[in-house]
N, C-alpha and C positions, 0 to 999 in steps of 0.2 A: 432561325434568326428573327427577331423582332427592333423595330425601329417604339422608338418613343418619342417625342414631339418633349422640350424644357417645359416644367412644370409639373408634369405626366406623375402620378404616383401608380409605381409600379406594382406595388403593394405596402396594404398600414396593417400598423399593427394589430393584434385580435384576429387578423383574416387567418383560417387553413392554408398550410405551406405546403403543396405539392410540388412546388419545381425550385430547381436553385438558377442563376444566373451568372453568367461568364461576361465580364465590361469588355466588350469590342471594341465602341470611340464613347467620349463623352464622358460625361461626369455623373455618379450617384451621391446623394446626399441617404447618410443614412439617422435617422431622428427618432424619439423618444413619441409617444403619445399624445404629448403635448406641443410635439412641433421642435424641440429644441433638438440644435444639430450634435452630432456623437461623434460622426467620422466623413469623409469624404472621399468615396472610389472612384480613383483614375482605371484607365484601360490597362487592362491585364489583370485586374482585380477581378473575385469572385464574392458572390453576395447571395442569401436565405439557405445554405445549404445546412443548416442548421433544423430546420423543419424537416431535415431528410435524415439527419443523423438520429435524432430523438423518433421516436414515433409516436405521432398524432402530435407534434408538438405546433401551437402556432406563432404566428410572429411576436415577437415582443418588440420589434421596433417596425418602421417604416421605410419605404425608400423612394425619395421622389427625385425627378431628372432636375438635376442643374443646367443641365445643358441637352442640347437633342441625341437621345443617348442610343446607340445599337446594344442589343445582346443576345448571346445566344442560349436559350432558355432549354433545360435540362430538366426531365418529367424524372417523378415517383421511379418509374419503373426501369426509364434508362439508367438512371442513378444507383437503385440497385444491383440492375444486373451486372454494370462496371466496378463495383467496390466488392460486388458476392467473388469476384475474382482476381480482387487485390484487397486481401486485410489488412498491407500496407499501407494504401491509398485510405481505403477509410478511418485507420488510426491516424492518418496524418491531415487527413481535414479534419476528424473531430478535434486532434489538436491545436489547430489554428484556427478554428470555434472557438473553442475555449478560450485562446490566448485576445481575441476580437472579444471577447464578453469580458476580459478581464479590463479591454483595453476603454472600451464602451463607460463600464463603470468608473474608472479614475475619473472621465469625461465629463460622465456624470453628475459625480461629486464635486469635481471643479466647478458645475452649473448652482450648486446648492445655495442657497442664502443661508444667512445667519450661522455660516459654520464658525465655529472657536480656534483660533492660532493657536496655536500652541507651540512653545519652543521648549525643544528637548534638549536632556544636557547628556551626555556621552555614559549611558548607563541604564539610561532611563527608560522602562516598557514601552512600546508602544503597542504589545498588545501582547495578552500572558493569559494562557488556557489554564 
């Protein structure tokens, strides 16, 4: 269990991702490189377990305390040894990675300048392989 003090960056992006983290109290702010906010975990949320699904993968985003945050912090190795013995468990976080990376990006895009409107008429691609 680890406290963190508001401000507190718990890890930025580029760092090596050894551990994932469980939101106890408090708030995470989770952000892009540049600072810019993506999403927001309340307690009960889970956050970097994404450096544990990939391997050697590292952060692509950041995470700094909104608030004075508790968590409890989950190593490389405990992480494996509890998923080596549910490949339920670990299909169902790498799922909800993914479905958080999907969700990161909309967020993303919503931050972009100079994107183009565009109004579609009932027929119309919006995107054709």
């Amino acid at each position: 269990v680890r406290h963190y003090p508001r401000g507190h960056y718990i890890f930025h992006a580029g760092d090596e991702g050894s551990t994932m983290y469980f939101l106890s109290s408090g708030k995470v702010e989770i952000q892009t490189r540049k600072g810019q906010l993506v999403s927001l975990l309340r307690r009960g949320d889970f956050f970097g377990e994404g450096s544990l699904l990939e391997s050697e993968q590292k952060r692509f985003t950041s995470a700094k305390c909104a608030t004075p945050v508790d968590v409890i912090e989950i190593s490389r190795e405990d992480f494996d040894r509890y998923t080596k013995t549910s490949a339920e468990t670990r299909n169902e976080l790498r799922r909800k990675w993914r479905a958080r990376n999907l969700s990161y990006a909309k967020n993303l895009l919503r931050l972009q300048r100079n994107v183009k409107v565009r109004k579609l008429k009932k027929g119309d691609y919006v995107y054709k392989e």
